[in-house]
N, C-alpha and C positions, 0 to 999 in steps of 0.2 A: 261321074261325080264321086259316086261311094273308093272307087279304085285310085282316084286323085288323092282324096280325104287320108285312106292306106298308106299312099306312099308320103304323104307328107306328113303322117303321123311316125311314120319310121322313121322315117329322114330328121325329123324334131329331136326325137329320141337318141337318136345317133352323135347329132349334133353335140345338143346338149351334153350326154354323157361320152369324154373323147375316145373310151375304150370299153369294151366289154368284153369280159374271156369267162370261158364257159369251162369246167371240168369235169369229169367224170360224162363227158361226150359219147364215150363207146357205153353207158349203159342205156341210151333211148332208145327204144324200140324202133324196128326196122318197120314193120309194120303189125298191122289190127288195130281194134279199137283201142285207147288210150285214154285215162281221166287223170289230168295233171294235177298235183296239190301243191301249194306254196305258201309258204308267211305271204303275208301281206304289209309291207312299210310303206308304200309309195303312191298311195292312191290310182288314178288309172294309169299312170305310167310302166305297174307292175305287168300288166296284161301285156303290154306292148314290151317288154322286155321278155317276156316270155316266147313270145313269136318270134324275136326278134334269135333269139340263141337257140331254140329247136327247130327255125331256117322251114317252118313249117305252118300253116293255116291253123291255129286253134281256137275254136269258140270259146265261149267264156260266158258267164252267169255273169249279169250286172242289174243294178236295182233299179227298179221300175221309174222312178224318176229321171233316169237320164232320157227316158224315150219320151217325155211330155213335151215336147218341140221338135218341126222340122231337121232344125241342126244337128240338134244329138241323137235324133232318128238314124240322121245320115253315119253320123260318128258310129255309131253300135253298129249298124250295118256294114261300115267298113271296117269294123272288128271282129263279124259275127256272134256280136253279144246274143244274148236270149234273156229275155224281163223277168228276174226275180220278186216276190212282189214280199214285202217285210210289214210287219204289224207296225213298225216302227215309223215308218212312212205313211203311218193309217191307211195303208193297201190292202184291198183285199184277200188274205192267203191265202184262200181255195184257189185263188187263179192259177198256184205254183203246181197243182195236177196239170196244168197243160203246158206249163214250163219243164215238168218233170219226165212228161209225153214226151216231148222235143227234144229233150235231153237223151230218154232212151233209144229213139229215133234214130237220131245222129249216131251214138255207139254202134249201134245192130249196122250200121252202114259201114262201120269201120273209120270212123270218124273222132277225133281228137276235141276234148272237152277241158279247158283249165274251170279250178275252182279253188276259192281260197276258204279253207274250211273255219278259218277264225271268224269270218262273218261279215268284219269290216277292217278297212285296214285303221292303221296305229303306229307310234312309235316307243311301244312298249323294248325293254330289253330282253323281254321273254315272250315268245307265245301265248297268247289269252286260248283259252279252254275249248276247245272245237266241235263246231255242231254234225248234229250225224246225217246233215245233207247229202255230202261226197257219201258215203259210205250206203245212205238208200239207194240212191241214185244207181249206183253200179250192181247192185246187189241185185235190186230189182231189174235190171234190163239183161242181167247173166242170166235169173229166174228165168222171166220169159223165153229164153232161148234154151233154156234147158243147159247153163250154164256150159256151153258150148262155141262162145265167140272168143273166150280169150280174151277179154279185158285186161287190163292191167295196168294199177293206179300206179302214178310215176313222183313222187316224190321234190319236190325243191327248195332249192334255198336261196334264195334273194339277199343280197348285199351290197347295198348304197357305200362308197369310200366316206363321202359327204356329200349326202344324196338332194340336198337345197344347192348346194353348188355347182356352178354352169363349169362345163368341164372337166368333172370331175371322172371321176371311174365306177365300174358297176362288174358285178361278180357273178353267176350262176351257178350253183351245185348240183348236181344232180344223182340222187339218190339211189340205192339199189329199187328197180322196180318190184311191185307186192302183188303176187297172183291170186287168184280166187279160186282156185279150182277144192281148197280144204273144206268151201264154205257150201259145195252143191250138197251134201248130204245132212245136213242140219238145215240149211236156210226155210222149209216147206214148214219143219214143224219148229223153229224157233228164231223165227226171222229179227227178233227183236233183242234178243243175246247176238247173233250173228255180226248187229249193225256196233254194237256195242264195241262186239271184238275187232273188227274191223277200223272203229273209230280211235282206239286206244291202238291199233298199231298203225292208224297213220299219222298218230300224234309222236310213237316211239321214233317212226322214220324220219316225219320233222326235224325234231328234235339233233338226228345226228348229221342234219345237212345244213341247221341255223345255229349262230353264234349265241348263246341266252346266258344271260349275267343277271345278278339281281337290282342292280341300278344301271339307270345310261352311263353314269362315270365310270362304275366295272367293266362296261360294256366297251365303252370307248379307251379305257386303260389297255382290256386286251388287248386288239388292235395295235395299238401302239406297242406294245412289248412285244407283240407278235413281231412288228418292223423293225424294232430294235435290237431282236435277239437274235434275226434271222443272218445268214451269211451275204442275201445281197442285200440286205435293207428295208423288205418288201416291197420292194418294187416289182415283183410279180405280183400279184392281186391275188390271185386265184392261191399261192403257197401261202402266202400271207393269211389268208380266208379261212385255210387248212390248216396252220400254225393256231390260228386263235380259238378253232374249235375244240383242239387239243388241251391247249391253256384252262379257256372256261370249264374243261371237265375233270380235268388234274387239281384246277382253283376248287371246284366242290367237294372234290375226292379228300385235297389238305385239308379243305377246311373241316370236315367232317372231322377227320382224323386230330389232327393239330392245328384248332383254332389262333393260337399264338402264332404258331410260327405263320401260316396264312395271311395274318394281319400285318406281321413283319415285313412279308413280300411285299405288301401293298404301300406299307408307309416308304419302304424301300424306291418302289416304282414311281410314287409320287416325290419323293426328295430329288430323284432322278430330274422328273420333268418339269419342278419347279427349277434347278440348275438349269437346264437346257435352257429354260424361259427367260434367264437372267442374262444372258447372254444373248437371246434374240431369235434362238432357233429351233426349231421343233425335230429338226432331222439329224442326229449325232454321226452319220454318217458324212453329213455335207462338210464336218471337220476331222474330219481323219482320212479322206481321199485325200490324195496329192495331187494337186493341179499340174495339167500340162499347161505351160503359159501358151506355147507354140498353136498347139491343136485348138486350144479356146481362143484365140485372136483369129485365128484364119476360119474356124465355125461362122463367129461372130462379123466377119468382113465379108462373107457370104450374105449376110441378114440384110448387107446397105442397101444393095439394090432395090429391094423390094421393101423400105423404108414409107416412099412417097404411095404407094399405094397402100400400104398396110394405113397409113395418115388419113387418105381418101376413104377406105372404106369404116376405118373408124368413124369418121364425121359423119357420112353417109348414115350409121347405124347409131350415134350418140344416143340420141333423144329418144327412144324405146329403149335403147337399154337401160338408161340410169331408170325411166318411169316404170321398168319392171318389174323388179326388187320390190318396192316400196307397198307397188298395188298387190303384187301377190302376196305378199304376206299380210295388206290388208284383207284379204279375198280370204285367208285360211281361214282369216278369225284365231290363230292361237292352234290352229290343227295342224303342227309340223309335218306331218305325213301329204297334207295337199300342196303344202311350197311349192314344191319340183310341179307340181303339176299345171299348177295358177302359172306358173312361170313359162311351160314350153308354151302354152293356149297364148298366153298374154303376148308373151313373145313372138310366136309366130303373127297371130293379129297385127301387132304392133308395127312391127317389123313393116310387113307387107304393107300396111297404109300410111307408110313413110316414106316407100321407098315407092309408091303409085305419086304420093303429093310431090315428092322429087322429082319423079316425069312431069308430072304435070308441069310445073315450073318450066322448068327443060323445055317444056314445046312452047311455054309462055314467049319464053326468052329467044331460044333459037329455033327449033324447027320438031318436027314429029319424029325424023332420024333419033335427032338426040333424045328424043323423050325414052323412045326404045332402046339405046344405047345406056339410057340409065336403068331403065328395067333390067336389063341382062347384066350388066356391070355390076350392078351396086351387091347382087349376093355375093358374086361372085371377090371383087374387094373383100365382102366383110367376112367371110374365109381365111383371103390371104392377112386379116388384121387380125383373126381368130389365132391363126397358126403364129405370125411373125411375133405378137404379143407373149405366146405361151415361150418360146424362144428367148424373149427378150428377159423374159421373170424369169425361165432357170438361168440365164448369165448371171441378172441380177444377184441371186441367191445364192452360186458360185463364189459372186466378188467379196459379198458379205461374209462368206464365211473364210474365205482367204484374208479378208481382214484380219478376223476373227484371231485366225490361227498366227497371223504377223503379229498382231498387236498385244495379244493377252496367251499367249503362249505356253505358261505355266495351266491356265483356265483351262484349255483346250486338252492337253496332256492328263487333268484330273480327270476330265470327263471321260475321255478315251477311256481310261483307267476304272472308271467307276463303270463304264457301261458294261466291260469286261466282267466286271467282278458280279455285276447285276445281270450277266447271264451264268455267270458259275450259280448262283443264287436261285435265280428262276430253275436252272437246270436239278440241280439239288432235292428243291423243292419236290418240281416233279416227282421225282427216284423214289422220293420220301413220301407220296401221296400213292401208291403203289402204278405210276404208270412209267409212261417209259419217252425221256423229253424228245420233244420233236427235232428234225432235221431238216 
């Protein structure tokens, strides 16, 4: 059960997010013990994206309340969570000595531990302030061995595209790993500066693997001008991810320096994508490619076949989908960071006692065969509706912007024009904030 729970927690995750690309891959350690740290945006879907792009087994610290039931018993055990117990939750927190036992346990075994040192997750644009758990944690199970295992805290960065949206994309950074070996000859007689220093540089490492703006809208501007200024669009995620970290820290550096002109960029950036919005489209790339007619009819005459079943497994999967959405974000209460999460849970549930009442039916109607035949069938369609759909929305958005480009011609050529001029600008900026603009 725990190992079924695993794989359909991954599989959820996968699902839901259509892509995930990871960077800076050659810095994870080949082996020893290992304490992973990362922002936290995403509720428990973060843990499982972290498994999911280190292709490796890591425990994870999660709060005591998720184990107060059978079910979530089961869920933590097929994550290998270990119960952190928070004053917040009115939990006991002398308990976390035996949670901190277990923790140093696993390390000394050579064992891989994530933790997210903000505490809880959030959808702040910056990092909230970090406690000096990770940094006991490792400190003291180096002690005990005489600082002689080798640990070494791994650094992350987590990045939702649009991380409530079902198919959307997902990012992972991975940071230069931080050795302990500086801290064996201090740590006996000054264990508590030790944790200090430790915690302020796993905040610095943070720091250069997450995007941090001082509003969502700066946050989300980057982003956006990262894709717009870049050569293919941002359609790689992962340069895109690396373009905006560059941004955010050039945007601090101007602003420091030349408050004015700083603001300039921005009123600039927004006049930009209130244009684009008047026009209908968010991607100024999607007008200034030149459409292959040829190549886009014969893509798209490919999709017919597989028409009637992408139809099928729509239908098959309607009625949990649309009742997703609505519940989970009743379920967050207002806490954007759980959306994605109420959603793959709800989802998945939903899904499955749709698609069992669907059998059921089925053997009402015809026979036991077919009841079976709709259990295997019906993911399987709602796949092919998954994929033929995503298909079906870039033609869409294709047509529209060849529209675009027939119809309002002069519109199209400004923009081109202006987005040109809004990377001489942004680039500018940079030069003039003393760094050096991205490529």
């Amino acid at each position: 059960m725990v190992r079924l729970i695993r794989f359909l927690g991954i599989s959820a995750v996968r699902i839901f997010y259509r892509r995930i690309v990871v960077s800076g891959a050659e810095r994870i350690p080949a082996r020893g013990p290992v304490v992973v740290v990362a922002n936290h945006p995403n509720g428990l879907l973060d843990p499982v994206l972290i498994g999911i792009a280190l292709r490796r087994p890591v425990a994870m610290l999660a709060k005591s309340t998720l184990f107060t039931n059978a079910v979530g018993r089961a869920a933590m055990r097929a994550f290998l969570a270990i119960p952190v117990y928070r004053s917040m939750d009115a939990e006991d927190t002398a308990r976390n000595e035996e949670t901190f036992e277990r923790c140093r346990a696993l390390l000394a075994q050579g064992g891989w531990l994530a933790l997210f040192p903000e505490g809880t997750s959030h959808s702040d644009s910056t990092l909230r302030p970090l406690k000096t758990g990770a940094a006991r944690i490792v400190l003291s199970t180096e002690a005990a061995a005489g600082f002689g295992l080798g640990t070494r805290i791994l650094p992350l960065g987590l990045l939702y595209e649009s991380k409530q949206t079902f198919r959307s994309r997902a990012a992972v950074v991975v940071g230069e790993p931080i050795a302990l070996a500086s801290y064996a000859d201090r740590f006996a007689s000054d264990d508590r500066a030790c944790v200090r220093e430790l915690t302020a540089k796993v905040d610095w490492a943070l720091s250069e693997v997450v995007i941090e703006a001082e509003s969502r809208d700066l946050w989300r501007g980057l982003l956006a001008v990262a894709a717009w200024t870049a050569p293919d669009g941002g359609r790689d995620l992962a340069a895109r991810e690396a373009r905006a970290r560059l941004l955010a820290r050039a945007y601090r550096a101007l602003y420091a320096r030349d408050p004015a002109r700083a603001d300039a960029v921005v009123e600039e950036v927004q006049r930009f994508d209130r244009a684009l919005r008047s026009v209908g489209v968010t991607d100024p790339f999607a007008l200034e490619v030149e459409a292959a007619p040829a190549r886009f009819l014969g893509a798209t005459v490919k999709l017919l076949p597989l028409l009637p079943l992408a139809a099928l497994g729509a239908a098959l999967g309607w009625i949990p989908y649309r009742l997703v959405r609505p519940a989970a974000r009743r379920l967050a209460g207002g806490h954007t960071d759980l959306v994605s999460t109420y959603k793959v849970l709800l989802g998945f549930v939903a899904l499955l006692a749709a698609y069992v009442a669907e059998a059921i039916v089925a053997a009402v109607i015809f026979n036991r065969p077919a009841a079976l035949a709709v259990l295997v069938a019906a993911p399987l369609l709602g796949m092919v509706a998954i994929r033929v759909g995503e298909r079906l929305r870039l033609r869409r958005q294709a047509l529209h912007a060849w529209w675009i480009r027939l119809s309002r011609g002069q519109v199209t050529r400004e923009l081109s024009q202006r987005r040109r001029e809004l990377c001489a600008e942004v680039e500018a900026a940079l030069v003039a904030s003393g760094g050096q603009a991205p490529r």
